[in-house]
C-alpha positions as CSV (number, residue, x, y, z in Angstrom):
1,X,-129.7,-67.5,12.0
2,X,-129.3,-67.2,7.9
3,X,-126.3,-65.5,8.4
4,X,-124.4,-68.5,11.0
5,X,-125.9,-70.4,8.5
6,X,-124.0,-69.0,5.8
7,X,-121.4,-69.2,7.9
8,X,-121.5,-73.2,9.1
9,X,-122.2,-73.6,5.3
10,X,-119.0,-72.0,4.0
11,X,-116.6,-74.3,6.5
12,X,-118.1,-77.1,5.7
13,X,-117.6,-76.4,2.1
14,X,-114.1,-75.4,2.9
15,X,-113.2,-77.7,5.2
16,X,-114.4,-80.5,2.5
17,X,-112.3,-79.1,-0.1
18,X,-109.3,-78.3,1.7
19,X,-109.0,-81.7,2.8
20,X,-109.6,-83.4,-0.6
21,X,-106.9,-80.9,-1.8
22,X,-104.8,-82.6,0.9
23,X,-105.5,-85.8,-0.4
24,X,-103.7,-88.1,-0.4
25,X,-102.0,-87.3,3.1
26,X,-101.1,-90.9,3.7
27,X,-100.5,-94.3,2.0
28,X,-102.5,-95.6,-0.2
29,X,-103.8,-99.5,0.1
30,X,-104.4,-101.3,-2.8
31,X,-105.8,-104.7,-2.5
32,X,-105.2,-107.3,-4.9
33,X,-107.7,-110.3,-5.3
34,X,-105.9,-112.9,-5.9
35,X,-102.3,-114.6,-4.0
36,X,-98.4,-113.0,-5.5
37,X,-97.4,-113.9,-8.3
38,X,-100.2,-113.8,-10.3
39,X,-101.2,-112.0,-13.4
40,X,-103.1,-109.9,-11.4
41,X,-100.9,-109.2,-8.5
42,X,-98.0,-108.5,-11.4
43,X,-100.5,-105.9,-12.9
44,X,-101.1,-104.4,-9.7
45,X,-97.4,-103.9,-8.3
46,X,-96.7,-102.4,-11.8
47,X,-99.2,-100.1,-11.1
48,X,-98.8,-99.2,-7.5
49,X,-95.1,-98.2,-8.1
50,X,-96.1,-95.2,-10.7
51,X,-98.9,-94.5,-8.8
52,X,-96.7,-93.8,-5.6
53,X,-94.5,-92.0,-7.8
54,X,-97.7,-89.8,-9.0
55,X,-99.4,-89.2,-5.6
56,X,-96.4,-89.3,-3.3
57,X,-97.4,-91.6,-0.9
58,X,-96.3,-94.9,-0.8
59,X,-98.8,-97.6,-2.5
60,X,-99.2,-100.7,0.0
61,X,-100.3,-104.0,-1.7
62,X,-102.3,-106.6,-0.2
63,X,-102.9,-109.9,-1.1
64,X,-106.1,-111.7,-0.5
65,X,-107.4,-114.8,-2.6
66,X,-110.2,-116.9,-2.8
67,X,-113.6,-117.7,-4.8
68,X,-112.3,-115.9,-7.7
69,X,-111.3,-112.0,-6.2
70,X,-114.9,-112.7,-3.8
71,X,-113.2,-113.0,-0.6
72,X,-111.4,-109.8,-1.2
73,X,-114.2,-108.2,-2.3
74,X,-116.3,-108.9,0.4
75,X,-113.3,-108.2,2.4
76,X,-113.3,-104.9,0.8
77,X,-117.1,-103.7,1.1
78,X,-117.2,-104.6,4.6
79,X,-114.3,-102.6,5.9
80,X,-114.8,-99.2,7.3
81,X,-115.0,-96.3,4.4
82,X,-111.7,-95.1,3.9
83,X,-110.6,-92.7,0.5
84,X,-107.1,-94.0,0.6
85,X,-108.0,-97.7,-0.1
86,X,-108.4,-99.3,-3.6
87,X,-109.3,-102.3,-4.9
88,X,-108.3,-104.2,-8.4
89,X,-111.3,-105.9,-10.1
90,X,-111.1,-108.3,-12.4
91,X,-114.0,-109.6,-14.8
92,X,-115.4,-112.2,-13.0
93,X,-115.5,-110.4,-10.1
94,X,-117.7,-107.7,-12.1
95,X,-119.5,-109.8,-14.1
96,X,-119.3,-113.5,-13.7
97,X,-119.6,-114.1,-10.0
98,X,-123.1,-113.1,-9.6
99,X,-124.2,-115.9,-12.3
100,X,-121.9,-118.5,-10.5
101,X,-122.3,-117.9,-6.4
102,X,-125.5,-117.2,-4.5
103,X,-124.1,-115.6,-1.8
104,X,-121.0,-113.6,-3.0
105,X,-120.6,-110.9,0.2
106,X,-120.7,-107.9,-2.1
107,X,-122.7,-106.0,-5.0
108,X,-120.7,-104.7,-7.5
109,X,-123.0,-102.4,-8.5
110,X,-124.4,-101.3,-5.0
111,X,-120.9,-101.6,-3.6
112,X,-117.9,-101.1,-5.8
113,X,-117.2,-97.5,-7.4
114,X,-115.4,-98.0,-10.6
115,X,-111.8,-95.4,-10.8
116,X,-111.3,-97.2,-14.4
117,X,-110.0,-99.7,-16.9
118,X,-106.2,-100.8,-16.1
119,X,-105.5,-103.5,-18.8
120,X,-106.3,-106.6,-20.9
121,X,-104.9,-109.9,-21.5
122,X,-105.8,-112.9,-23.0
123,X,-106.2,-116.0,-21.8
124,X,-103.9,-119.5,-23.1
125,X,-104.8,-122.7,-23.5
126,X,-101.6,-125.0,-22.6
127,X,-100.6,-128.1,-22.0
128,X,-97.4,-130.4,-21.3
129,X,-95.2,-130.2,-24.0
130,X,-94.8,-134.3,-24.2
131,X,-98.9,-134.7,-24.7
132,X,-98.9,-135.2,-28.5
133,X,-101.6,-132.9,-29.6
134,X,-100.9,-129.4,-31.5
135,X,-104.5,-127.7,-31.5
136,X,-107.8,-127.6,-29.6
137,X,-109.2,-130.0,-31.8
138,X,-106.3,-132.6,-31.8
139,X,-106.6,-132.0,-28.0
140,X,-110.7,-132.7,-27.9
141,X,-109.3,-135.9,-30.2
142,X,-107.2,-137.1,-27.8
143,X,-109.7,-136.4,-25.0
144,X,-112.1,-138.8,-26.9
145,X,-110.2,-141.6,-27.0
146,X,-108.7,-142.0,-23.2
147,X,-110.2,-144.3,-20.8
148,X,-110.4,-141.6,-18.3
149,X,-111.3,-137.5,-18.6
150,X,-109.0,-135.7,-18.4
151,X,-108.0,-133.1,-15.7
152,X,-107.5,-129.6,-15.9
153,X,-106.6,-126.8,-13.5
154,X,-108.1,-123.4,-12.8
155,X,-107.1,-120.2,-10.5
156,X,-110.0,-120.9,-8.6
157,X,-114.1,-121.7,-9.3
158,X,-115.7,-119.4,-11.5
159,X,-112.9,-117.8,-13.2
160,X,-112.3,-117.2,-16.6
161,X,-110.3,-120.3,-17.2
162,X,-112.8,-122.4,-15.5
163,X,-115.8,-121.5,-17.7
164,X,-113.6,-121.5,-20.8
165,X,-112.6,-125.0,-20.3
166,X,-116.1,-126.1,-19.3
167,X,-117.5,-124.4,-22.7
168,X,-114.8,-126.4,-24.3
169,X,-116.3,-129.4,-22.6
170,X,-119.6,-128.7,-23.8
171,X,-118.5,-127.8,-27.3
172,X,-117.0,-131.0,-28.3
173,X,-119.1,-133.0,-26.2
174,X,-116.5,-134.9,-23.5
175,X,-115.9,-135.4,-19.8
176,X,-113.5,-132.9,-18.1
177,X,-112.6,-133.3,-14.3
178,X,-111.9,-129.8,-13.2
179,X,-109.2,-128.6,-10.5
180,X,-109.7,-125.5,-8.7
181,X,-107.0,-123.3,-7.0
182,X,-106.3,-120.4,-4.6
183,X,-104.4,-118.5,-7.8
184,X,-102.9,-118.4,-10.9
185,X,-99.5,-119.5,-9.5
186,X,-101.0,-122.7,-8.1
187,X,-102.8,-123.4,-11.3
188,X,-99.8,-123.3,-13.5
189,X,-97.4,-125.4,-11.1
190,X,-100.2,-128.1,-11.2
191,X,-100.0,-128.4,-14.7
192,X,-96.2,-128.3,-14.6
193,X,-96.0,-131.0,-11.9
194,X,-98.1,-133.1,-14.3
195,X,-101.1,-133.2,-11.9
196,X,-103.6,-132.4,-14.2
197,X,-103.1,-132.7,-18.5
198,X,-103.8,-128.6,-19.3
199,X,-104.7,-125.4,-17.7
200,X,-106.3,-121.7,-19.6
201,X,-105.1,-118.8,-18.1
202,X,-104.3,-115.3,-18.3
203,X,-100.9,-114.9,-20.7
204,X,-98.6,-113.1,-17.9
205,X,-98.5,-116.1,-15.7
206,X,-97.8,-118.4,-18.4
207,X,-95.7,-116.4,-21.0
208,X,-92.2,-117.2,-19.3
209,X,-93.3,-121.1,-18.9
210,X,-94.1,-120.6,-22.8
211,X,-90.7,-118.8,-23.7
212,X,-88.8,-121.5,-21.9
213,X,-90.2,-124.9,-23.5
214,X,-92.2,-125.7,-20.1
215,X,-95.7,-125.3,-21.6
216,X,-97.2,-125.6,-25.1
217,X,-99.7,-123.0,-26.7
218,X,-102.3,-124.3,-28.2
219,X,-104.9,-121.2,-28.9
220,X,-105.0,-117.7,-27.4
221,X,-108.7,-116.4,-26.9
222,X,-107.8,-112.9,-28.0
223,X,-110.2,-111.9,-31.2
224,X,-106.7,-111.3,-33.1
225,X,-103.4,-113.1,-32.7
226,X,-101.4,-112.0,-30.2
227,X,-98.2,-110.2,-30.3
228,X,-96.1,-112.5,-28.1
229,X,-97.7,-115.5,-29.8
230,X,-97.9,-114.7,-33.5
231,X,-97.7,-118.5,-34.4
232,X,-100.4,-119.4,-32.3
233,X,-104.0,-119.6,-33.4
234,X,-106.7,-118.2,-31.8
235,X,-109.8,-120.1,-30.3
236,X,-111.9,-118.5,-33.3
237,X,-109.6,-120.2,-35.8
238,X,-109.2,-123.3,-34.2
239,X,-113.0,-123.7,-35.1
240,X,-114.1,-122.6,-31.2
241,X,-115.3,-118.8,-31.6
242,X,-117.5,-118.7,-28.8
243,X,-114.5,-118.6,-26.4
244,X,-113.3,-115.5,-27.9
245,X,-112.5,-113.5,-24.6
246,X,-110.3,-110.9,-22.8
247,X,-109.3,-110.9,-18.7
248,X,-109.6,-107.5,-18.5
249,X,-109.2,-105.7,-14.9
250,X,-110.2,-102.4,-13.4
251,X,-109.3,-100.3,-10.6
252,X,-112.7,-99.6,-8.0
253,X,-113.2,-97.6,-4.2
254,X,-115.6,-98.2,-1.9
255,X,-118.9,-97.1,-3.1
256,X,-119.4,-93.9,-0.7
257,X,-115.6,-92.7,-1.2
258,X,-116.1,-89.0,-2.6
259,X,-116.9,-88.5,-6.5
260,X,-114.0,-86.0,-6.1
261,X,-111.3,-88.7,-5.2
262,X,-112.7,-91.4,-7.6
263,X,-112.4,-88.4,-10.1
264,X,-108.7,-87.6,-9.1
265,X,-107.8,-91.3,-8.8
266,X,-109.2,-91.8,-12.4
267,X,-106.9,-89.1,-13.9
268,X,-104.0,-90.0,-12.3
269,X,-104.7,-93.5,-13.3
270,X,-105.2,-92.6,-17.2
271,X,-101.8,-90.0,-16.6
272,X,-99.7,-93.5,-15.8
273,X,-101.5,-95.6,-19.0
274,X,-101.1,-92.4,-21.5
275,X,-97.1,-92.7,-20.8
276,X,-95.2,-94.6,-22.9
277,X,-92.7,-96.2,-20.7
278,X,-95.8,-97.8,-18.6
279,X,-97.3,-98.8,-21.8
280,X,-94.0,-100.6,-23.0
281,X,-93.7,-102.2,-18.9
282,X,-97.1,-103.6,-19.5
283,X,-96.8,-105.1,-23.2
284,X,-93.4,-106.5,-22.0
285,X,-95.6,-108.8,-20.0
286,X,-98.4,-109.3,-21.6
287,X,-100.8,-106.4,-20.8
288,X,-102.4,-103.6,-22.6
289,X,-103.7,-100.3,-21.5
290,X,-106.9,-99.8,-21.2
291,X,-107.2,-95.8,-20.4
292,X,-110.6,-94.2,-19.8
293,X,-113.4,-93.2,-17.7
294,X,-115.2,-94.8,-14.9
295,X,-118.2,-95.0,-17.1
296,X,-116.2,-97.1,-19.3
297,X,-115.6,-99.7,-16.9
298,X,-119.2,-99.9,-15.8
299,X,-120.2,-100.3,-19.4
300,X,-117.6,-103.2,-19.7
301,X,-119.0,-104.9,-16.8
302,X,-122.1,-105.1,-17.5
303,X,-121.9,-105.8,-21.1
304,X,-119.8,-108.3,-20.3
305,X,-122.5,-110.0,-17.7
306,X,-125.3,-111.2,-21.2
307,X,-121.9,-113.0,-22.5
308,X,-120.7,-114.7,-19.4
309,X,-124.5,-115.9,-18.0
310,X,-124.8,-117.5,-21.5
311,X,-121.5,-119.6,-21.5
312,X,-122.7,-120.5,-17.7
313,X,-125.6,-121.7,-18.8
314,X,-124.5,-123.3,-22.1
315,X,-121.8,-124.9,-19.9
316,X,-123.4,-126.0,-17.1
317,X,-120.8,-124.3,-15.0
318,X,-121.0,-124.2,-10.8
319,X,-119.0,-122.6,-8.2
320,X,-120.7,-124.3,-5.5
């Protein structure tokens, strides 16, 4: 008996490592939580091109949006375990969502394994370029003295945008009618259609609106200026340092995908944000890498979570 034993023992031990040494040994799905064309779905095709170049497999994206990455999420956790599928997780979905939604279809603790940091962005205050107003506090002015609030747009409820604006409202003390949408894209075409008076988003969707006269920076929420922006002031110096913030997003698997293949993932992740050309692809819009371990990004969510349940409260935020 000890020596079948032995014997069952050993091919299972093989037969476990031979076919993670096999791996991958088909295409890989990445799913992206929010619609095309997005900063996050521009982030995630970036990155699925040099990792199918790295794993030699072709990288399949898929979009699905909604509650602020929750219905992909959910989506996600609920699907049968497979070690070729990954997810891109932003910061709300790690450590916002759970403050904002009381049933959210997923644990990202319980649920999500983290692979590691991708990159960081900040977010952009903007409005038209006809409203007269050339800082936060000019815009908080302005706000003051209209007969109605004004309006602002968001990638959806509970995102980064959305709390950010409603801290704004509580910081100066005004009404603000807030907009949701299913995406970044949505967001910003709002705010060009004049539909609402000013949006706060992640810089990659708005950058080329910027560049081309369309929209008009007021503050970046980066702790430093920003590269692309160097005439733009931050929230801190604008007089509005509790809004300091990054979007920063990560890559997870399933939570029961094996420590082996979150391992392999992770240095082939770190392999594409250590080259330079990737690292030049991501500045050119907007991005910078944010290489490490999985650790790293479990630190970063929850650290992030004592910030983030503050502004909620201080706000007075809801998603529903």
């Amino acid at each position: 008996m000890k020596k079948w034993f032995a014997i069952a023992l050993a091919l299972f031990v093989c037969s476990s490592a031979c076919a993670q040494s096999n791996w991958p040994n088909r295409p890989i799905k990445l799913l992206v939580p929010y619609p095309a064309g997005g900063s996050t779905d521009i982030l995630a095709r970036l990155l699925g091109q040099k990792l199918s170049e790295a794993l030699a497999q072709p990288v399949v994206i898929d979009n699905k949006g909604g509650a602020s990455g929750g219905v992909a999420a959910s989506y996600f956790v609920k699907s049968a375990l497979d070690d070729h599928a990954f997810m891109v997780a932003s910061l709300p979905m790690m450590s916002i969502n759970q403050f904002l939604y009381k049933k959210m279809g997923y644990d990202p603790d319980a649920d999500l394994a983290p692979i590691g940091l991708i990159a960081q962005t900040p977010n952009v205050l903007v409005v038209s370029p006809q409203m007269p107003v050339a800082s936060l506090k000019e815009l908080a002015a302005r706000a003051k003295t209209l007969p109605a609030p004004m309006s602002y747009s968001s990638s959806s409820s509970g995102s980064a945008g959305h709390l950010l604006n409603e801290l704004f409202k509580s910081n100066v003390g005004i009404e603000l009618i807030h907009v949701p949408y299913r995406g970044n894209g949505p967001a910003m075409a709002a705010l060009l259609a004049g539909d609402v008076q000013f949006t706060t988003d992640n810089l990659p969707q708005l950058l080329p609106q910027i560049r081309a006269g369309k929209l008009k920076p007021l503050a970046v929420t980066s702790a430093k200026r920003w590269f692309q922006l160097p005439d733009v002031p931050t929230v801190s110096e604008s007089g509005f340092a509790n809004m300091t913030t990054s979007a920063w997003f990560g890559l997870v698997a399933q939570n029961k995908v094996p420590a082996d293949v979150v391992m392999r993932m992770n240095r082939e992740l770190n392999a594409v944000l250590h080259s330079a050309d990737f690292a030049a692809k991501l500045r050119d819009v907007s991005f910078e890498a944010m290489p490490g371990t999985p650790a790293d990004m479990k630190h970063a969510s929850v650290r992030e979570r004592d910030n983030w349940k503050k502004v909620i409260e201080q706000s007075g935020a809801s998603a529903e």
